[in-house]
N, CA, C and O atoms as CSV, one atom per row, in Angstrom:
chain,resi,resn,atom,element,x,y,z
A,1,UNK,N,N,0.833,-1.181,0.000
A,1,UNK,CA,C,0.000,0.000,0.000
A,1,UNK,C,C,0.880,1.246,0.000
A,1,UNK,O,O,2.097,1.230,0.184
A,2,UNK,N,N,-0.037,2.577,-0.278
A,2,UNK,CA,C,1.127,3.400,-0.449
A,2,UNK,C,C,1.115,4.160,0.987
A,2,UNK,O,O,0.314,3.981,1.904
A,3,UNK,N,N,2.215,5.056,0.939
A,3,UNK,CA,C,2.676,6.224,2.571
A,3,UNK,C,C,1.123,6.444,3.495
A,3,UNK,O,O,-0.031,6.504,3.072
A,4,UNK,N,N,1.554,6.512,4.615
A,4,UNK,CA,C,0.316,6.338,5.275
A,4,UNK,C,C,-0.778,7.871,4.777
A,4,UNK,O,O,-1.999,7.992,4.870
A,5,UNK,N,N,0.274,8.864,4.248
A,5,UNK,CA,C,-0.261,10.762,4.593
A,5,UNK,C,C,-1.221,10.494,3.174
A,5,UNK,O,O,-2.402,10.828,3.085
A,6,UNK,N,N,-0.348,9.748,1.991
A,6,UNK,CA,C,-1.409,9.610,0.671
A,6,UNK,C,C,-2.248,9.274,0.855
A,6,UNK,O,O,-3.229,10.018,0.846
A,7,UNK,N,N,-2.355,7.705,1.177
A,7,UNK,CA,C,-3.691,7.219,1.509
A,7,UNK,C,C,-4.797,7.797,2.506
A,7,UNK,O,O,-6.016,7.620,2.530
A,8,UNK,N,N,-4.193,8.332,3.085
A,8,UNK,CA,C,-5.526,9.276,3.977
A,8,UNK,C,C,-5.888,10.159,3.046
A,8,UNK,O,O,-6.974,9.785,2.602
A,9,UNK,N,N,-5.433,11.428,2.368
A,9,UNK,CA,C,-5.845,12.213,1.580
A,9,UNK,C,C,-6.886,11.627,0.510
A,9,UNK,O,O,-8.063,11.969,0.396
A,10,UNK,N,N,-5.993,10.385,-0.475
A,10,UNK,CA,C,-7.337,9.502,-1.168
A,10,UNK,C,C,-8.460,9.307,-0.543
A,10,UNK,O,O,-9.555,9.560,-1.045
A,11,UNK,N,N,-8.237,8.698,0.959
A,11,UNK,CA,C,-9.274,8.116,1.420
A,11,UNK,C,C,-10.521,9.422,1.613
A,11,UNK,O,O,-11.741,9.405,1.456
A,12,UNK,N,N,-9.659,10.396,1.980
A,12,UNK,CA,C,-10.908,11.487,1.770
A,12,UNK,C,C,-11.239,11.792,0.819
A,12,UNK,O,O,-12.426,12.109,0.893
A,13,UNK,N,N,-10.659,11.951,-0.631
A,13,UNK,CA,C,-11.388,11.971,-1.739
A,13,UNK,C,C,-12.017,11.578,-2.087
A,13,UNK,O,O,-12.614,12.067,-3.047
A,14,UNK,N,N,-12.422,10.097,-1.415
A,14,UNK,CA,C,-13.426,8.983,-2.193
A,14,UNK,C,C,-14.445,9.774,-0.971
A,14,UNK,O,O,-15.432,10.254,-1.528
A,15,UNK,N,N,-14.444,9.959,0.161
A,15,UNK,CA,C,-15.686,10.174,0.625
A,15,UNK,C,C,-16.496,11.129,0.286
A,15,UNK,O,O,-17.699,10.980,0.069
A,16,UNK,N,N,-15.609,12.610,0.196
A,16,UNK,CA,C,-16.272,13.127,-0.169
A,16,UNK,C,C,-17.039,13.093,-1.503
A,16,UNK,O,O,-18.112,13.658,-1.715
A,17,UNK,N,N,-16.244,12.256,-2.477
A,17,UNK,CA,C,-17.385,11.638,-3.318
A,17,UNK,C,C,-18.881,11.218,-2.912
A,17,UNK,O,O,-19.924,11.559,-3.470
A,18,UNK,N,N,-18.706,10.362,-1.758
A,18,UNK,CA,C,-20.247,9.565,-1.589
A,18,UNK,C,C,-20.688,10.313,-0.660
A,18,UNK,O,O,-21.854,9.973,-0.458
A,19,UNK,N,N,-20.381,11.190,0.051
A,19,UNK,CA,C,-20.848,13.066,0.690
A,19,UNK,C,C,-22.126,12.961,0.531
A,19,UNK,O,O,-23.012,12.684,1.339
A,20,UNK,N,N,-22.173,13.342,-1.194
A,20,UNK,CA,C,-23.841,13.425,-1.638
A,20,UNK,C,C,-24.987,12.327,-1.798
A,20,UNK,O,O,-26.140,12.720,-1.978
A,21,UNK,N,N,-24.770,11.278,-1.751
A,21,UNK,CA,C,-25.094,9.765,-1.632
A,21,UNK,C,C,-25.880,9.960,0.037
A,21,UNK,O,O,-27.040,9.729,0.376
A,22,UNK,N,N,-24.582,10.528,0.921
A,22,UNK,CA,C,-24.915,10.017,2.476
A,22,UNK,C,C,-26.285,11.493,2.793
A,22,UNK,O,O,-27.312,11.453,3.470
A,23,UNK,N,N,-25.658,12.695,1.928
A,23,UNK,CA,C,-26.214,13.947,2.781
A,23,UNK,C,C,-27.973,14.133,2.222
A,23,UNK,O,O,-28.934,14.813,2.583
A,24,UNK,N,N,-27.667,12.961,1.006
A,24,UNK,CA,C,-29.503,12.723,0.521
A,24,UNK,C,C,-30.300,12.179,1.177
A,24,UNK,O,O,-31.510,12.370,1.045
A,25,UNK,N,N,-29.888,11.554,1.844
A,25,UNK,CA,C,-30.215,10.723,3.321
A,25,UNK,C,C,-29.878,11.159,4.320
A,25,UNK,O,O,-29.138,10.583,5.117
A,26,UNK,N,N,-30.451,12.457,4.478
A,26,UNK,CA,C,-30.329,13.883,5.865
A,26,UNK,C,C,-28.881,13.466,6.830
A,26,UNK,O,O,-28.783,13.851,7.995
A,27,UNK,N,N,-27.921,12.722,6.225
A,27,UNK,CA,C,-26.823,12.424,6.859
A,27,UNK,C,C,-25.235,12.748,6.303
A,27,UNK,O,O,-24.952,13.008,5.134
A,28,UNK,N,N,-24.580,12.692,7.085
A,28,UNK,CA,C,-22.869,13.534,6.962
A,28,UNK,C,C,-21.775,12.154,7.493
A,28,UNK,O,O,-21.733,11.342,8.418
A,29,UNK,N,N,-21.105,12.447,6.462
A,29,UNK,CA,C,-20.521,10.765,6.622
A,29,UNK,C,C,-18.748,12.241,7.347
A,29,UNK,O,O,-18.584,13.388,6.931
A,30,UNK,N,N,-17.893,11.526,8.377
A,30,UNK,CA,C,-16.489,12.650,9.090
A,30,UNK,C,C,-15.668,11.474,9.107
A,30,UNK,O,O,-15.913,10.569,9.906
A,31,UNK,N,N,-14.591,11.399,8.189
A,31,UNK,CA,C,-13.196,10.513,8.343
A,31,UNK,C,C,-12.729,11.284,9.352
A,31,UNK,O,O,-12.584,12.499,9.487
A,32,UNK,N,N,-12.415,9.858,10.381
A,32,UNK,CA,C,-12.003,9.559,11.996
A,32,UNK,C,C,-10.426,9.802,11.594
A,32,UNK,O,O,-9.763,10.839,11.586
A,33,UNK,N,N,-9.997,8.101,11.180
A,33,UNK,CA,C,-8.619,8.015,11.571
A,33,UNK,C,C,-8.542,6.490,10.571
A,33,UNK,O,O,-9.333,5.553,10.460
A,34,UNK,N,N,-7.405,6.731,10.041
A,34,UNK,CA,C,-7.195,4.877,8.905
A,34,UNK,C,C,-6.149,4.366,9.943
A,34,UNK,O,O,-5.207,5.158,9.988
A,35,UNK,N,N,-6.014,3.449,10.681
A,35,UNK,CA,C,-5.668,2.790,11.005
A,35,UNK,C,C,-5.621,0.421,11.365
A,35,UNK,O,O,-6.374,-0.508,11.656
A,36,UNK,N,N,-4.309,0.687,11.067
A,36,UNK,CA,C,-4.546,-0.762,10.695
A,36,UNK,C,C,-4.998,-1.330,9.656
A,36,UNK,O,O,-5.127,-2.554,9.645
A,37,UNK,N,N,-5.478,-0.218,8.093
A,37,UNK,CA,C,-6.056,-0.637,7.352
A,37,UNK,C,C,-7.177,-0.889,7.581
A,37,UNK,O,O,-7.731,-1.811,6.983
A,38,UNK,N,N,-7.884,-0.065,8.603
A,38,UNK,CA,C,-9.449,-0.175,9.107
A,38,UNK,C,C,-9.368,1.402,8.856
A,38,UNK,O,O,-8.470,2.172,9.195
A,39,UNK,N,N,-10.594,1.679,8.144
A,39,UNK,CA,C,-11.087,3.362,7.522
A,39,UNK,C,C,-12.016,3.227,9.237
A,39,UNK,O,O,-12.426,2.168,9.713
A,40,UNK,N,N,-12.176,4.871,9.997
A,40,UNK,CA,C,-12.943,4.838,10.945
A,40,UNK,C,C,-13.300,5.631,10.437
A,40,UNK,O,O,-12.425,6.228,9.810
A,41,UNK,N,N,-15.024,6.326,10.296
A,41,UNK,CA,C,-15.807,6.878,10.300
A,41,UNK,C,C,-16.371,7.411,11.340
A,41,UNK,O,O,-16.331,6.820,12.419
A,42,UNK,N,N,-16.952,8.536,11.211
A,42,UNK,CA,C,-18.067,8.935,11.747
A,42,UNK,C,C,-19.832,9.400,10.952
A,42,UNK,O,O,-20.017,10.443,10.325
A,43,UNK,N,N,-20.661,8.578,11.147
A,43,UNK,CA,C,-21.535,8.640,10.356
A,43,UNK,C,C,-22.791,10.340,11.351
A,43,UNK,O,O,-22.668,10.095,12.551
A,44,UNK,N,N,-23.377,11.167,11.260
A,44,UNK,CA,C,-23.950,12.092,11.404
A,44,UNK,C,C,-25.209,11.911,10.782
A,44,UNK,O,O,-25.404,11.122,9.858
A,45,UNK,N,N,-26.447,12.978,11.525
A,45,UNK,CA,C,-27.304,13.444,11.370
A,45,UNK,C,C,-28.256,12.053,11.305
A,45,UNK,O,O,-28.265,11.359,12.322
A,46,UNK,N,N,-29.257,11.514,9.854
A,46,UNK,CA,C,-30.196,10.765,10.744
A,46,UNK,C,C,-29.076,9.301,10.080
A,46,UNK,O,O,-29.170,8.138,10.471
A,47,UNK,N,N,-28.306,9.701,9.256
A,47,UNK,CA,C,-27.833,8.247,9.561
A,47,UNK,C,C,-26.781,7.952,11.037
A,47,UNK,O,O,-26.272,6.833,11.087
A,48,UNK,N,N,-26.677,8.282,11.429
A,48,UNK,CA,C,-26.460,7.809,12.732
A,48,UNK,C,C,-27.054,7.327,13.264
A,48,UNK,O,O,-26.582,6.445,13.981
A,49,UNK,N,N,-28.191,7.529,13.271
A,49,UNK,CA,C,-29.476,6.389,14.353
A,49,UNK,C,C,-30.225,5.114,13.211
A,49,UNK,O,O,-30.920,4.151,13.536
A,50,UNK,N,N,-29.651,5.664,11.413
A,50,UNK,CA,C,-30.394,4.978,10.953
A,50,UNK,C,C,-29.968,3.217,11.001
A,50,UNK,O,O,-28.804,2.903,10.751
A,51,UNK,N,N,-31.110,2.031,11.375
A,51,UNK,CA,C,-31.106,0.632,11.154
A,51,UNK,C,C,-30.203,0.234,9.869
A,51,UNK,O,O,-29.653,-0.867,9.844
A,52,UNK,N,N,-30.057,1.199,8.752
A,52,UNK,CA,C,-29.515,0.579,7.670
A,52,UNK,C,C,-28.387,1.506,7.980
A,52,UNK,O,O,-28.313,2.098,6.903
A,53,UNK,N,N,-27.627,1.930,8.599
A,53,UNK,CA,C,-26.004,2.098,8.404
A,53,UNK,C,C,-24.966,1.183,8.566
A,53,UNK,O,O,-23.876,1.492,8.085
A,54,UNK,N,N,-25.130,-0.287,9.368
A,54,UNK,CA,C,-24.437,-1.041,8.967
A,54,UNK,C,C,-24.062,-1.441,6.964
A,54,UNK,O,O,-23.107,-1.675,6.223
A,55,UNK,N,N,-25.333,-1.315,6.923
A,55,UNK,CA,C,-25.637,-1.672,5.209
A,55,UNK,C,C,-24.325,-0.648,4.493
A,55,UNK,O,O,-23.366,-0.917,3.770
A,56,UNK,N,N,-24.890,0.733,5.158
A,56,UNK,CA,C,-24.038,1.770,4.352
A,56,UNK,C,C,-22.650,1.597,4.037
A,56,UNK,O,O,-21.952,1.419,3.039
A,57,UNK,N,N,-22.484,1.759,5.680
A,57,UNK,CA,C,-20.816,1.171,5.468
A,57,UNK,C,C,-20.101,0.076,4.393
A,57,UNK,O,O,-19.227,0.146,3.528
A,58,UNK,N,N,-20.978,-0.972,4.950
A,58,UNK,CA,C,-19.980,-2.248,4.312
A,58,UNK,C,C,-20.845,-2.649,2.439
A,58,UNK,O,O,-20.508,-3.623,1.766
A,59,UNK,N,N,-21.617,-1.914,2.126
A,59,UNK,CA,C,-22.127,-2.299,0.905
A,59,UNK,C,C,-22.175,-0.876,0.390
A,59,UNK,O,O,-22.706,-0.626,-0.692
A,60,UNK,N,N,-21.692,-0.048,1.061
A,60,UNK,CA,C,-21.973,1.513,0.500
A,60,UNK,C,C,-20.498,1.960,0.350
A,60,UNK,O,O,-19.972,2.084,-0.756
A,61,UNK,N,N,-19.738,2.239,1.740
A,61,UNK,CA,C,-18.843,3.225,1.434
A,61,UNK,C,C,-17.604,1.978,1.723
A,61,UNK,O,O,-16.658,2.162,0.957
A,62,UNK,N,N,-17.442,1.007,2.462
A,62,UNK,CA,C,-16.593,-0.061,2.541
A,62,UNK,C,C,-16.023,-0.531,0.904
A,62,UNK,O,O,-14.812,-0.641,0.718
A,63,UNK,N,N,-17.087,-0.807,-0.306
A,63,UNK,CA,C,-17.423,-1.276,-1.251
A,63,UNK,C,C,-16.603,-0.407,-2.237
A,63,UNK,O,O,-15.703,-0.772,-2.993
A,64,UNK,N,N,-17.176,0.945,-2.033
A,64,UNK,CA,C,-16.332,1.854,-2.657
A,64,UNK,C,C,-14.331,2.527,-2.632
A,64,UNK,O,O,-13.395,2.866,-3.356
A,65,UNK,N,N,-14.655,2.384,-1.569
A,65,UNK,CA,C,-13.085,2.146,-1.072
A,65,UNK,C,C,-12.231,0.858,-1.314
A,65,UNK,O,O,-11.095,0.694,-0.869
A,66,UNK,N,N,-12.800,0.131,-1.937
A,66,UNK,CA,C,-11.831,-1.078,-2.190
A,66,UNK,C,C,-11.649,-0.986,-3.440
A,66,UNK,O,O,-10.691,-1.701,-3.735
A,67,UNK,N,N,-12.149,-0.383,-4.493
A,67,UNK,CA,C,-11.803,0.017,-5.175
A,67,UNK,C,C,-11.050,0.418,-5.954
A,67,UNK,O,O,-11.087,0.424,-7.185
A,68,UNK,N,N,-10.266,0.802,-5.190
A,68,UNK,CA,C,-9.286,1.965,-5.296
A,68,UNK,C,C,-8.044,1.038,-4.015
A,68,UNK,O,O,-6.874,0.796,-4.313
A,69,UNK,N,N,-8.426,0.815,-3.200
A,69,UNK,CA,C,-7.706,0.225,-2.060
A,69,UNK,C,C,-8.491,-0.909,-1.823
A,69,UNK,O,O,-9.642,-0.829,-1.392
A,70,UNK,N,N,-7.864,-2.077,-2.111
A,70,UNK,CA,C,-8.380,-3.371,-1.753
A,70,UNK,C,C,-7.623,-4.024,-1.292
A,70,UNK,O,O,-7.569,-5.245,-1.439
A,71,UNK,N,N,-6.489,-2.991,-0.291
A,71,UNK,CA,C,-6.153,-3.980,1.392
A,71,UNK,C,C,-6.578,-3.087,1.714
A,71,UNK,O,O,-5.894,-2.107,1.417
A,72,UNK,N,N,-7.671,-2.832,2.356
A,72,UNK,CA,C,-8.347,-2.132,2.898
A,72,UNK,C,C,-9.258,-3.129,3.686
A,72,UNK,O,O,-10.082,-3.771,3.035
A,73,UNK,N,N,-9.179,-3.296,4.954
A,73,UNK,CA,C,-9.688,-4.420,6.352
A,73,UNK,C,C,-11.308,-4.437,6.231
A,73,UNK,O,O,-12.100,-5.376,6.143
A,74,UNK,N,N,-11.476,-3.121,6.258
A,74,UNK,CA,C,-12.679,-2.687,6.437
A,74,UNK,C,C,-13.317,-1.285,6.729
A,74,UNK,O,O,-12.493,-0.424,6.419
A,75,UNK,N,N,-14.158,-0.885,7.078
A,75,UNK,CA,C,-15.103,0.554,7.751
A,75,UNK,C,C,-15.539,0.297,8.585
A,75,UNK,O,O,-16.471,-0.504,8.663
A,76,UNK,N,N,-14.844,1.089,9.820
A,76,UNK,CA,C,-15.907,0.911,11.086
A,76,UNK,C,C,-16.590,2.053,11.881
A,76,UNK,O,O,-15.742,2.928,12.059
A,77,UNK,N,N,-17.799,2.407,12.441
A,77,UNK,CA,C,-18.054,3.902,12.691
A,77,UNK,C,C,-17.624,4.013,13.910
A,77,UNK,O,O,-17.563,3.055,14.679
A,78,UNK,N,N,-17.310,5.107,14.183
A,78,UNK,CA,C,-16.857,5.640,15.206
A,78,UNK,C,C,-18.380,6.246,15.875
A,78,UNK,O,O,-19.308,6.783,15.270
A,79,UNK,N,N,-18.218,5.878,17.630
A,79,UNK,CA,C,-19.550,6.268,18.077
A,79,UNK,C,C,-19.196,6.827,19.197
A,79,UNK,O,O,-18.186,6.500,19.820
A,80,UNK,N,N,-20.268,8.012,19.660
A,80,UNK,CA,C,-19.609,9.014,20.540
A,80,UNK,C,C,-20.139,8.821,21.697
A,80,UNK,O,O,-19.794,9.509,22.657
């Protein structure tokens, strides 16, 4: 994989890609921290409480990030 500082910067490029995906769904997706090859998230507004954000993550924004990075562990949200 490449330097840890690139891959974070990518990794925010791809989100803010799916930004508009999450914010159509009254929700705000906040890159935490990549560690271990685990992307941490913070998911906002109603997806935070929503039943389908497991879905999001790992068939939404997990999916998309491998993409591009496929050693990539996984997405996990960060909860406050």
């Amino acid at each position: 994989m490449v330097d840890g500082m690139h891959i974070i910067e990518k990794i925010q490029e791809v989100l803010v890609e799916i930004e508009p995906m999450i914010a159509s769904h009254s929700g705000k997706i906040q890159f935490v921290k990549f560690e271990d090859d685990i992307v941490f998230v913070r998911l906002e507004g109603a997806c935070a409480t929503c039943p389908a954000s497991l879905y999001t993550l790992t068939c939404g924004i997990e999916d998309r990030l491998r993409k591009d990075f496929p050693d990539i562990k996984g997405v996990l949200p960060v909860i406050d």
